[in-house]
ROKOLZA-121365 format. One record per atom (N, C-alpha, C): residue number from 1; residue in three letters; z, x, y; chain. Coordinates in Angstrom, 3 decimals. Atoms other than C-alpha are relative to their C-alpha. Layout:
<atoms>
+-----+--------+----------+----------+----------+--------+
! num ! residu !        z !        x !        y ! chaine !
+-----+--------+----------+----------+----------+--------+
! NUM !    ALA !        Z !        X !        Y !      A !
...
+-----+--------+----------+----------+----------+--------+
</atoms>
This chain:
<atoms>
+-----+--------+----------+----------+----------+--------+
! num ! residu !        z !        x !        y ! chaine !
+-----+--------+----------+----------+----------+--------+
!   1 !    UNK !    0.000 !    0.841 !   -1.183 !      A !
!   1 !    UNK !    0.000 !    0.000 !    0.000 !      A !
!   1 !    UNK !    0.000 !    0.887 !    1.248 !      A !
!   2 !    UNK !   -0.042 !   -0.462 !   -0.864 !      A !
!   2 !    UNK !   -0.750 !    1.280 !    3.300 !      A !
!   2 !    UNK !    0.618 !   -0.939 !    1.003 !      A !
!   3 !    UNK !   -0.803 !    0.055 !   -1.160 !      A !
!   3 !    UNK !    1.264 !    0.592 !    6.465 !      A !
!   3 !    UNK !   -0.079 !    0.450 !    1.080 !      A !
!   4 !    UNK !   -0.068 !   -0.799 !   -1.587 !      A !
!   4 !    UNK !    1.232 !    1.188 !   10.313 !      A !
!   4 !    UNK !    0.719 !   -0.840 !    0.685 !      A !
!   5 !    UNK !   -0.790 !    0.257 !   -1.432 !      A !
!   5 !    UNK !    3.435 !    0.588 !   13.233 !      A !
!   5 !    UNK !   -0.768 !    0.260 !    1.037 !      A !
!   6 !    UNK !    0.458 !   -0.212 !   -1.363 !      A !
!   6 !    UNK !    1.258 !   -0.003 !   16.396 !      A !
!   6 !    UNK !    0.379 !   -1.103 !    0.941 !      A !
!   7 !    UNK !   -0.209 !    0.758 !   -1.621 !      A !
!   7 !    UNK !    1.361 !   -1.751 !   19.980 !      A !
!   7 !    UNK !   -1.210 !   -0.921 !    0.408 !      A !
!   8 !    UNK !    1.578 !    1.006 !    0.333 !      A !
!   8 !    UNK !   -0.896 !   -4.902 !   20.100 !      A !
!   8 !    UNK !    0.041 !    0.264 !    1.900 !      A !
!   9 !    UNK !    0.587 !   -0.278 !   -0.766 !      A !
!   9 !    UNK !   -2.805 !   -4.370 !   23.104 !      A !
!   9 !    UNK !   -0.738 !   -1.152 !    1.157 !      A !
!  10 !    UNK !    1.223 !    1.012 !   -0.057 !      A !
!  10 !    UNK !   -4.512 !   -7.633 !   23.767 !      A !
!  10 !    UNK !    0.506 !   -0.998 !    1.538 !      A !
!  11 !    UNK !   -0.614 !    0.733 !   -1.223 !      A !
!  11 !    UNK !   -1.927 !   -8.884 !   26.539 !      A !
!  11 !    UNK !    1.187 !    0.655 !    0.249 !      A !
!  12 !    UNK !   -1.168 !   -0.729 !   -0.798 !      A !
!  12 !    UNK !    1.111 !   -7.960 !   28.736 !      A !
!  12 !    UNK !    1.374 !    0.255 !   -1.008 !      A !
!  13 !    UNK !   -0.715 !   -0.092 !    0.165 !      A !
!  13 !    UNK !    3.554 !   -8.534 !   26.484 !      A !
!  13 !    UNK !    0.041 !    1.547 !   -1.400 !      A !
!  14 !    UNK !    0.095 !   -1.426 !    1.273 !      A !
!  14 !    UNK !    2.973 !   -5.338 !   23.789 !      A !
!  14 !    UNK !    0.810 !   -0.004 !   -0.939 !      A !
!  15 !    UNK !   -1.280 !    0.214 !    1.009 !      A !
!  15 !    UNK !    4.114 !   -6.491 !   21.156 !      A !
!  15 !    UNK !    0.198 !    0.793 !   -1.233 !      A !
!  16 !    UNK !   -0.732 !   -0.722 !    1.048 !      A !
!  16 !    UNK !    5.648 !   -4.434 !   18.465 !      A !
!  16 !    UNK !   -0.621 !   -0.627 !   -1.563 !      A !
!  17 !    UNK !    0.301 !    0.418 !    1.496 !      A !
!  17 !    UNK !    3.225 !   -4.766 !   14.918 !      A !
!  17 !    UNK !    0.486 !    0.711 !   -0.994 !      A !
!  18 !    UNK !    0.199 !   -0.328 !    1.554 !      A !
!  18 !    UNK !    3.741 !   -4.336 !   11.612 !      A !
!  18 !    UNK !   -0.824 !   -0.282 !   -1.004 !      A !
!  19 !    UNK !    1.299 !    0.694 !   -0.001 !      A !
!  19 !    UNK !    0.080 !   -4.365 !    9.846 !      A !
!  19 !    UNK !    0.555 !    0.928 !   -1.420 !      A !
!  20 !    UNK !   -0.464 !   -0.782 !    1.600 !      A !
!  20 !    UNK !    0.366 !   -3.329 !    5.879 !      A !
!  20 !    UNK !   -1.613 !   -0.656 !   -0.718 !      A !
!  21 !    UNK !    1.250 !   -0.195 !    0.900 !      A !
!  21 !    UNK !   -2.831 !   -3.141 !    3.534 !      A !
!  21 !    UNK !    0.156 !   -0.365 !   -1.985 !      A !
!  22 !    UNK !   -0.383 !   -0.422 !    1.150 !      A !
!  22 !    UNK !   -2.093 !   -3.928 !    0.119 !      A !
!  22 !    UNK !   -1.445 !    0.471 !   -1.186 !      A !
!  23 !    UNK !    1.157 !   -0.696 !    0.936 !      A !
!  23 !    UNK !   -4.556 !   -2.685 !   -3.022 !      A !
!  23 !    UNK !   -1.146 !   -0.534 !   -0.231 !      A !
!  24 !    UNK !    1.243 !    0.890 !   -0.110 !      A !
!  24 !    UNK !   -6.768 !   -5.548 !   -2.978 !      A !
!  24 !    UNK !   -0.379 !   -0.585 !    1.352 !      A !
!  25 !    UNK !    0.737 !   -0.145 !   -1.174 !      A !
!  25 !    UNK !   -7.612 !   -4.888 !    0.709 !      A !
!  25 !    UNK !    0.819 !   -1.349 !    1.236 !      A !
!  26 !    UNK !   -0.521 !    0.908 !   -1.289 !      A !
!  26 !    UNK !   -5.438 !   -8.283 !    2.288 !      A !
!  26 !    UNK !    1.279 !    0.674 !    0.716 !      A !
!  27 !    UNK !   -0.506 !   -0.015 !   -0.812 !      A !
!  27 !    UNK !   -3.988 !   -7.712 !    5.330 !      A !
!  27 !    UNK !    1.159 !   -0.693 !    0.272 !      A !
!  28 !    UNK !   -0.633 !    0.502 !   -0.732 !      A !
!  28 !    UNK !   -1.029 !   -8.864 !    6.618 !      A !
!  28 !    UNK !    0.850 !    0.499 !    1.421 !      A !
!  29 !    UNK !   -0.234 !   -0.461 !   -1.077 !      A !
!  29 !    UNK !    0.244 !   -8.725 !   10.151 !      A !
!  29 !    UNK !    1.424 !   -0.629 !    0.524 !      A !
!  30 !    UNK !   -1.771 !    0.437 !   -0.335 !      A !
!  30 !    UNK !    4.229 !   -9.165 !   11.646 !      A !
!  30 !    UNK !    0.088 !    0.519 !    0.991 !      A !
!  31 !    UNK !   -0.597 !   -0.668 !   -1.208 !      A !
!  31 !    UNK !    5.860 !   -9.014 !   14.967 !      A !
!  31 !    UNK !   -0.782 !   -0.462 !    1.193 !      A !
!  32 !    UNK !    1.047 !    0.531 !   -1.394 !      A !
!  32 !    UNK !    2.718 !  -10.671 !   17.026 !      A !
!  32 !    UNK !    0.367 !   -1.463 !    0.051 !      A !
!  33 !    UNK !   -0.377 !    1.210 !   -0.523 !      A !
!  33 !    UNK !    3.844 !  -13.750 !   19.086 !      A !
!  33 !    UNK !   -1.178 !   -0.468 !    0.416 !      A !
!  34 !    UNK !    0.643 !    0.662 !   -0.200 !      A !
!  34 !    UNK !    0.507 !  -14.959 !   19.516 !      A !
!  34 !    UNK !   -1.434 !    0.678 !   -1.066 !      A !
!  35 !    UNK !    1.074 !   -0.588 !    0.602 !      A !
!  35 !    UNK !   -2.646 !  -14.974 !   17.679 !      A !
!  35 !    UNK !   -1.041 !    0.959 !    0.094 !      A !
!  36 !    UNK !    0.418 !   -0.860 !   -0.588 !      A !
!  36 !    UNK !   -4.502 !  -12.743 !   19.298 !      A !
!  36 !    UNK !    0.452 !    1.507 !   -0.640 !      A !
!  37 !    UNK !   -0.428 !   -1.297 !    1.024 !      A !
!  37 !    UNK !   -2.078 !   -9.984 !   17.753 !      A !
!  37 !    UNK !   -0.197 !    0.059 !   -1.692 !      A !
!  38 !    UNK !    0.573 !   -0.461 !    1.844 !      A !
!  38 !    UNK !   -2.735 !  -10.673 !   14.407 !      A !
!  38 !    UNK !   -1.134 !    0.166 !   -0.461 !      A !
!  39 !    UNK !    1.279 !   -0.013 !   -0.238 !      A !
!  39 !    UNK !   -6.234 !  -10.633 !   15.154 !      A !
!  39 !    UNK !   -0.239 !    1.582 !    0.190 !      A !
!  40 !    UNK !    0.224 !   -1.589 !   -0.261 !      A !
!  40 !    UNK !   -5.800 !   -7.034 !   16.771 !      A !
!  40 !    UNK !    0.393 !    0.807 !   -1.075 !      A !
!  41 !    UNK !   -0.957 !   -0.915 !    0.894 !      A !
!  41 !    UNK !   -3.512 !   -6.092 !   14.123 !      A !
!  41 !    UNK !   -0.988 !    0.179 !   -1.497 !      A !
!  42 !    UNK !    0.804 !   -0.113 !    1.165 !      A !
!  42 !    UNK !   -5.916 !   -7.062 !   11.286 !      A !
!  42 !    UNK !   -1.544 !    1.420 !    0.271 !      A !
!  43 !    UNK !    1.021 !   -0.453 !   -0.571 !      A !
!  43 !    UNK !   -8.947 !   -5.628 !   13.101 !      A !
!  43 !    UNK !    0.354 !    1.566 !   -0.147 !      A !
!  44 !    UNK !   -0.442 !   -1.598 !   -0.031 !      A !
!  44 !    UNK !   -7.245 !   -1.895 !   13.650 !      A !
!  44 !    UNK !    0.465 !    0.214 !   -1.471 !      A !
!  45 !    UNK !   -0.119 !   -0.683 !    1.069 !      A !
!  45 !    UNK !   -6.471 !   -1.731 !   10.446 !      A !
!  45 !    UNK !   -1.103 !    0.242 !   -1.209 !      A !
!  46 !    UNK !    1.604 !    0.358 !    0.636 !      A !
!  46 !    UNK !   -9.883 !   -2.596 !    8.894 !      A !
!  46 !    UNK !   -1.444 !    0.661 !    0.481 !      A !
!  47 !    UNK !    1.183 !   -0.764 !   -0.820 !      A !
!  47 !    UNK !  -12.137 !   -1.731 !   11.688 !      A !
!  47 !    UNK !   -0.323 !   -0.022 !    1.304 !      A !
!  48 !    UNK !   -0.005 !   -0.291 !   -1.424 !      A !
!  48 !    UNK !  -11.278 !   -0.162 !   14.721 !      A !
!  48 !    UNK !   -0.871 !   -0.036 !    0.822 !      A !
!  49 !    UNK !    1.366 !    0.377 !   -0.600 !      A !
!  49 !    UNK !  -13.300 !   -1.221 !   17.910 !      A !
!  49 !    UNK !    0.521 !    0.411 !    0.853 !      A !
!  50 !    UNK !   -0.756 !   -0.095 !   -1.166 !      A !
!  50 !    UNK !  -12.640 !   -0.266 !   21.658 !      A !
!  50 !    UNK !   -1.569 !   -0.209 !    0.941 !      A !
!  51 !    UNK !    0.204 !   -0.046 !   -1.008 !      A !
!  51 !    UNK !  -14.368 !   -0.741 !   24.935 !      A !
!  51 !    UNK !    0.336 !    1.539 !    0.294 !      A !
!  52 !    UNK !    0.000 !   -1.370 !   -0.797 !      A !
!  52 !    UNK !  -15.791 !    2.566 !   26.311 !      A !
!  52 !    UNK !   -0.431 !    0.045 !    1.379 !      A !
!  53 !    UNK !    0.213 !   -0.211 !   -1.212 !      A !
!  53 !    UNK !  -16.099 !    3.385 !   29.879 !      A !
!  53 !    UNK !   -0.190 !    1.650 !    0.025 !      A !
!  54 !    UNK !    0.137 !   -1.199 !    0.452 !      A !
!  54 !    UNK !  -17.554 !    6.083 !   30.901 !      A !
!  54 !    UNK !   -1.243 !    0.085 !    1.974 !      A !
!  55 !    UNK !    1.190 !    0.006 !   -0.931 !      A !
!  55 !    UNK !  -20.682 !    7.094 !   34.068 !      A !
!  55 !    UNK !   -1.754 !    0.634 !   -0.594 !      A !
!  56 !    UNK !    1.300 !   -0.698 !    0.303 !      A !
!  56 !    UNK !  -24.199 !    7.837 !   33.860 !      A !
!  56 !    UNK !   -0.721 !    0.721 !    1.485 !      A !
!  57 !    UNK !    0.466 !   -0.468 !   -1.378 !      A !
!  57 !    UNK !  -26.151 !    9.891 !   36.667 !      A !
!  57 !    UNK !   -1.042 !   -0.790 !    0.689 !      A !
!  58 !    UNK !    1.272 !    1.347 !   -0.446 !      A !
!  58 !    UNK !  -28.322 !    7.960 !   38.968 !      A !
!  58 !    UNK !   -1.506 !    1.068 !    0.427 !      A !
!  59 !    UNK !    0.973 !   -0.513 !   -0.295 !      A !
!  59 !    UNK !  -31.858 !    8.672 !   39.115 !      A !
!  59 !    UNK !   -0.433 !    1.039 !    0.806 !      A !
!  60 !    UNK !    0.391 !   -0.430 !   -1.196 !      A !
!  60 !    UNK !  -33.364 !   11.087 !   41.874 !      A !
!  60 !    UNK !    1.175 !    0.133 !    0.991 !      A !
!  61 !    UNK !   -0.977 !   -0.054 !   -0.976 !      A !
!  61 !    UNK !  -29.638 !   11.190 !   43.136 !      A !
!  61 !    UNK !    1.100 !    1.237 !   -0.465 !      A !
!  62 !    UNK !   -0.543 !   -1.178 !    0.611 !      A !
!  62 !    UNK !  -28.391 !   14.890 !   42.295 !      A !
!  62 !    UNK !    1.827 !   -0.304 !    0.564 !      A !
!  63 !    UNK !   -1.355 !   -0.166 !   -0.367 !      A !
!  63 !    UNK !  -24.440 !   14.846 !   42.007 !      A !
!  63 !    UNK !    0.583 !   -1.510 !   -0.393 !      A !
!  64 !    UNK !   -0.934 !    1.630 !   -0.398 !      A !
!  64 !    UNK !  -23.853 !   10.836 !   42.111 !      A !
!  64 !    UNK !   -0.313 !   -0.904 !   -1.494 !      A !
!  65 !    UNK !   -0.219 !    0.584 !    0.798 !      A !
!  65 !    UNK !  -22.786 !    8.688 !   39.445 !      A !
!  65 !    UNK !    0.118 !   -1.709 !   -0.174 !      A !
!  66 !    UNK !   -0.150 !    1.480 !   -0.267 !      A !
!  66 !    UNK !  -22.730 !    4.798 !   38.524 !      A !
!  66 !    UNK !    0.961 !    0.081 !   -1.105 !      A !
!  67 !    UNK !   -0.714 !    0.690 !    0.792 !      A !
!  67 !    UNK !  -19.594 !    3.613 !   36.620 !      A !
!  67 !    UNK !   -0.720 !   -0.905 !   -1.300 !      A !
!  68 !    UNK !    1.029 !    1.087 !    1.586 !      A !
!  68 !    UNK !  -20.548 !    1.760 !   33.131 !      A !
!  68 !    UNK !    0.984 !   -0.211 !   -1.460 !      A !
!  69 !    UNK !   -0.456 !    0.108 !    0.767 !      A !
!  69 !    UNK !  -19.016 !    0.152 !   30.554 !      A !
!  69 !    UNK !   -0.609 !   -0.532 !   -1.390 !      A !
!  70 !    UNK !    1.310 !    0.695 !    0.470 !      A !
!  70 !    UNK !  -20.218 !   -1.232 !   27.209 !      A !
!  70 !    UNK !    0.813 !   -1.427 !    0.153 !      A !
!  71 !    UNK !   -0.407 !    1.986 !   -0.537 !      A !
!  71 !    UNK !  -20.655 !   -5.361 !   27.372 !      A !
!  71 !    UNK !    1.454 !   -0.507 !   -1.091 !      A !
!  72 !    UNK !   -1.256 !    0.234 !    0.391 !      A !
!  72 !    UNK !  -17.897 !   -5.386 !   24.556 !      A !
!  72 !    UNK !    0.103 !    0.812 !   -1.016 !      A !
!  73 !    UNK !   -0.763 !   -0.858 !    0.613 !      A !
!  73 !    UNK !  -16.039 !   -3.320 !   22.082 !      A !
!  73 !    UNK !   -1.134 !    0.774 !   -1.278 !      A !
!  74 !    UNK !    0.930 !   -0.727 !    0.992 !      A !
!  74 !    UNK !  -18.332 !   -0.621 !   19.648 !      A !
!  74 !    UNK !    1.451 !    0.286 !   -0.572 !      A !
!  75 !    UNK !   -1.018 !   -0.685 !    1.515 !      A !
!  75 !    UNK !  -16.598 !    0.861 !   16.265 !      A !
!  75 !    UNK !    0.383 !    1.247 !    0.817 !      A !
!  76 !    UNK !   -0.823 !   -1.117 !   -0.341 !      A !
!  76 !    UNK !  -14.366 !    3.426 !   17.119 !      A !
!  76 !    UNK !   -0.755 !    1.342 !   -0.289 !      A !
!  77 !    UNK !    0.498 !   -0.827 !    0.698 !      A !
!  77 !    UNK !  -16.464 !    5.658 !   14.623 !      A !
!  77 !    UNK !   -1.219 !    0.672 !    1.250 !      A !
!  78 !    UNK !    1.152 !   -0.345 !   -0.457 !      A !
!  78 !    UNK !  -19.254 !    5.466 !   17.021 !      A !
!  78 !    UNK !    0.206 !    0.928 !    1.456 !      A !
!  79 !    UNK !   -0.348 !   -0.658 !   -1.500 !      A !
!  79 !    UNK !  -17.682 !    6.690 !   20.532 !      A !
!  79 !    UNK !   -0.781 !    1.009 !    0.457 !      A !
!  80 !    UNK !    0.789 !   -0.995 !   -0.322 !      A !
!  80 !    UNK !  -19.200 !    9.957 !   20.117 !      A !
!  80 !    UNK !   -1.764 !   -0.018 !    0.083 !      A !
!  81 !    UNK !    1.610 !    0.726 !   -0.450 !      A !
!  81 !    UNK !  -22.716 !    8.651 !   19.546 !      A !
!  81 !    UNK !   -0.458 !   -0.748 !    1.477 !      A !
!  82 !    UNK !   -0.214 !    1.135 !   -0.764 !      A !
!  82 !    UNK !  -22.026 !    6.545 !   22.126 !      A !
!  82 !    UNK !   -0.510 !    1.077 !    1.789 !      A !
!  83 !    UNK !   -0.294 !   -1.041 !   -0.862 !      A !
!  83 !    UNK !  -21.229 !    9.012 !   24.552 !      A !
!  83 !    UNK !   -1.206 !    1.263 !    0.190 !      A !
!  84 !    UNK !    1.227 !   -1.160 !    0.072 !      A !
!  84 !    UNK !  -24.319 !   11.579 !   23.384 !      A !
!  84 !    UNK !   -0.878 !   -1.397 !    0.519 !      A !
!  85 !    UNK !    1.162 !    0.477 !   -0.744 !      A !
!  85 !    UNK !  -26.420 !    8.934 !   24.266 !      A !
!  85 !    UNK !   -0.031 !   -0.464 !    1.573 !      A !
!  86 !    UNK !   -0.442 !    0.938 !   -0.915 !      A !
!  86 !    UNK !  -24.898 !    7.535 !   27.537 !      A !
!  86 !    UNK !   -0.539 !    1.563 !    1.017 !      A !
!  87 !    UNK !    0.311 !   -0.863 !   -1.236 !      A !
!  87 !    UNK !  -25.927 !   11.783 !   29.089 !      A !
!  87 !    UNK !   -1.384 !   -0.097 !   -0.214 !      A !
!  88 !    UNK !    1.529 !    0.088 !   -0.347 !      A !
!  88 !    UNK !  -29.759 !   11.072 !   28.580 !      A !
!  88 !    UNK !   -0.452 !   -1.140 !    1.025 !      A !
!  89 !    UNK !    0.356 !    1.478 !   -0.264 !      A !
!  89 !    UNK !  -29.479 !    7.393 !   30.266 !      A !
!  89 !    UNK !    0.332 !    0.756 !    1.762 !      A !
!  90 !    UNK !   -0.237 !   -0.166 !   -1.506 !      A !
!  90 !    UNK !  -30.230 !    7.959 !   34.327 !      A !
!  90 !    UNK !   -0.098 !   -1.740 !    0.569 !      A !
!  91 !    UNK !    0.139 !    1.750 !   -0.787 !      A !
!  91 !    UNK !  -29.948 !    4.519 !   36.602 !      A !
!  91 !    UNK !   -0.810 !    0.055 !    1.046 !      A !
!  92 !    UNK !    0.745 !    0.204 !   -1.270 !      A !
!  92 !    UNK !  -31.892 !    3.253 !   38.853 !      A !
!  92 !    UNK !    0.101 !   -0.912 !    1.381 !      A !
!  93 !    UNK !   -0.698 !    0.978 !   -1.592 !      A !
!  93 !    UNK !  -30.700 !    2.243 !   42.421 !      A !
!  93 !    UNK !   -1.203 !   -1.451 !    0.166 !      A !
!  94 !    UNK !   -1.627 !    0.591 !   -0.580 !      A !
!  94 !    UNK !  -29.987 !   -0.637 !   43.728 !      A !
!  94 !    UNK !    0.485 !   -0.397 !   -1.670 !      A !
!  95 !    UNK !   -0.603 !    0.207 !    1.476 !      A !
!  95 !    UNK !  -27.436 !   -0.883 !   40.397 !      A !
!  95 !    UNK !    0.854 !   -1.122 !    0.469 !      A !
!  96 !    UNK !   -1.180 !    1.034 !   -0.134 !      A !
!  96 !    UNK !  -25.761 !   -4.513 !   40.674 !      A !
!  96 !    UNK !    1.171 !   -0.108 !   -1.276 !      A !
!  97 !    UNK !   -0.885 !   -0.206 !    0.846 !      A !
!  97 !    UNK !  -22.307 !   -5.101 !   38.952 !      A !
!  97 !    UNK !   -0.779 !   -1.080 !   -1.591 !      A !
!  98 !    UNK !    0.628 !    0.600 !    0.855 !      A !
!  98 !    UNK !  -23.509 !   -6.181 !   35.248 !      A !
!  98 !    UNK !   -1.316 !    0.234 !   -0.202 !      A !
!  99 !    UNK !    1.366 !   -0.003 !    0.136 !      A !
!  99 !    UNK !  -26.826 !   -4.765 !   35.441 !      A !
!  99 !    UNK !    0.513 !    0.961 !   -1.713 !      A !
! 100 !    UNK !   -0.206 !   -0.495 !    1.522 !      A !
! 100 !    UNK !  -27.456 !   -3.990 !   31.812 !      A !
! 100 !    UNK !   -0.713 !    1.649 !    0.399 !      A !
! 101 !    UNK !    0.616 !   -0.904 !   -0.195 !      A !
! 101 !    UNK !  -28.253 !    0.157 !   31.951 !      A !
! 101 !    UNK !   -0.449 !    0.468 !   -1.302 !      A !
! 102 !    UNK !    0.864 !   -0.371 !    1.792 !      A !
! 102 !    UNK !  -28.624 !    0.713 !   28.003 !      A !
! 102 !    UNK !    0.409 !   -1.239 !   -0.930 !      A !
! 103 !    UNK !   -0.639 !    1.413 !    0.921 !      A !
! 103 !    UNK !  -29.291 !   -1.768 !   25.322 !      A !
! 103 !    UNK !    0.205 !    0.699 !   -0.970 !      A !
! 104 !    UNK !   -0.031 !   -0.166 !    1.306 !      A !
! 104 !    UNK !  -28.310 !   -1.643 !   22.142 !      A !
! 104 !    UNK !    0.628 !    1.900 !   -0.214 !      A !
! 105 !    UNK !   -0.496 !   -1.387 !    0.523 !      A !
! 105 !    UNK !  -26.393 !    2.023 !   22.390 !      A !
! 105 !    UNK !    0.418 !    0.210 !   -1.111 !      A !
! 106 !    UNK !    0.065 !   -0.449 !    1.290 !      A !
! 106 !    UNK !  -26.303 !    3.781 !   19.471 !      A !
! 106 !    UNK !   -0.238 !   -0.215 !   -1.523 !      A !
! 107 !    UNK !   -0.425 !    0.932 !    1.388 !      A !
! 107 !    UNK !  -27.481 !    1.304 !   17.245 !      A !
! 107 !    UNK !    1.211 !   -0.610 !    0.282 !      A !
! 108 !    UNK !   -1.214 !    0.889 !    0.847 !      A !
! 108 !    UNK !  -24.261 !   -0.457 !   17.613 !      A !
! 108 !    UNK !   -0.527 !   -1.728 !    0.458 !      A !
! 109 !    UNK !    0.195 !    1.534 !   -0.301 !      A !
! 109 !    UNK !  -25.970 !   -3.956 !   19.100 !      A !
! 109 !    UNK !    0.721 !   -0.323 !    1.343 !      A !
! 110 !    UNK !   -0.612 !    0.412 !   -0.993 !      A !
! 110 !    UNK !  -23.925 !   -3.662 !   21.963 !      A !
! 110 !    UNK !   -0.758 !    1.062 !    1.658 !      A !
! 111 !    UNK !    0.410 !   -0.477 !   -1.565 !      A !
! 111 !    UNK !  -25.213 !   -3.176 !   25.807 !      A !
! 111 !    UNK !    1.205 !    0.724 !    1.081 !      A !
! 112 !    UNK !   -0.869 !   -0.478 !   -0.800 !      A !
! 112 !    UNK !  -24.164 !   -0.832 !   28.444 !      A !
! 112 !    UNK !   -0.115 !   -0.451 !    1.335 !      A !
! 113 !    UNK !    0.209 !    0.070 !   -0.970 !      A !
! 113 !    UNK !  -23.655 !   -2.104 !   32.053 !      A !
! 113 !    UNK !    1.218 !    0.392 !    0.856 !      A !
! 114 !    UNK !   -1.205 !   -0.578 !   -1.188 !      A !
! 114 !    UNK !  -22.469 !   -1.515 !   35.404 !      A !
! 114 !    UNK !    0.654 !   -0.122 !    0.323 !      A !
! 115 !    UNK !   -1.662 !    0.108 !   -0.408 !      A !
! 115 !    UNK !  -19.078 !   -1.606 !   36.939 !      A !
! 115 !    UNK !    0.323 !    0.108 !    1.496 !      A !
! 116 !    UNK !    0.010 !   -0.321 !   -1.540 !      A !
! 116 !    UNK !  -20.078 !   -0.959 !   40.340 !      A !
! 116 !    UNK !   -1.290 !   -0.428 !    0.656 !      A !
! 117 !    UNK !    1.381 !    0.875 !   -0.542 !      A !
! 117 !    UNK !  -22.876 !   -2.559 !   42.449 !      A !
! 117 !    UNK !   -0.077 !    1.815 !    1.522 !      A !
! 118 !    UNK !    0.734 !   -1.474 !   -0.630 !      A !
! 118 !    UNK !  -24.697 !    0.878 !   44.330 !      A !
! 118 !    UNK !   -1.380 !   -0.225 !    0.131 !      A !
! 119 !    UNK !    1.438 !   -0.504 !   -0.351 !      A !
! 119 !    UNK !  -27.511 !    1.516 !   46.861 !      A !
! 119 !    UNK !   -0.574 !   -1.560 !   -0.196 !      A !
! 120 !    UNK !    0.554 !    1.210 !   -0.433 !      A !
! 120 !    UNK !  -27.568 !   -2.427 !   47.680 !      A !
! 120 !    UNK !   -0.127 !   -0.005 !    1.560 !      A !
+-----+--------+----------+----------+----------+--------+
</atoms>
């Protein structure tokens, strides 16, 4: 049986899990006062995801950067893919907030956009 002690993440109150694995792979999750934590709690123990933030350089603009996040959470596994692909991607002014700047990074199905509205 595997076991972890982490900090559900998902809202203010941080609540204190207890997420255990047993041999035929079910999950169970303790200590989350709302569903949401047993949701996180199952998820991190199965298959870690996060929201990356991060910048890309803007076109023809030596030095200057646009903020960017992806549209929602890639596999943990992938970050570094994520990240090798995010220094080939340049933007192109005017960048509004939500402009999509990469689709589909790394293969994971998920889009990268902006975080900052630039060069409106």
């Amino acid at each position: 049986m595997e076991k972890r002690e982490m900090i559900c993440i998902n809202c203010p109150l941080g609540c204190m899990l207890s997420v255990s694995r047993d041999e035929a792979g079910e999950v169970t999750v303790s200590g989350n006062t709302c569903p949401r934590g047993a949701e996180y709690g199952r998820t991190e123990m199965t298959a870690p995801k996060r929201v990356l933030t991060s910048t890309v350089r803007i076109q023809g603009e030596k030095g200057r950067v646009v903020p960017v996040k992806t549209a929602s959470p890639v596999p943990k596994e992938k970050i570094g893919d994520c990240m090798d692909a995010l220094k080939e991607v340049e933007a192109k002014l005017p960048v509004q907030i939500g402009d999509v700047v990469l689709e589909n990074v790394a293969g994971t199905g998920v889009a990268v956009v902006a975080t900052k509205g630039m060069g409106l």
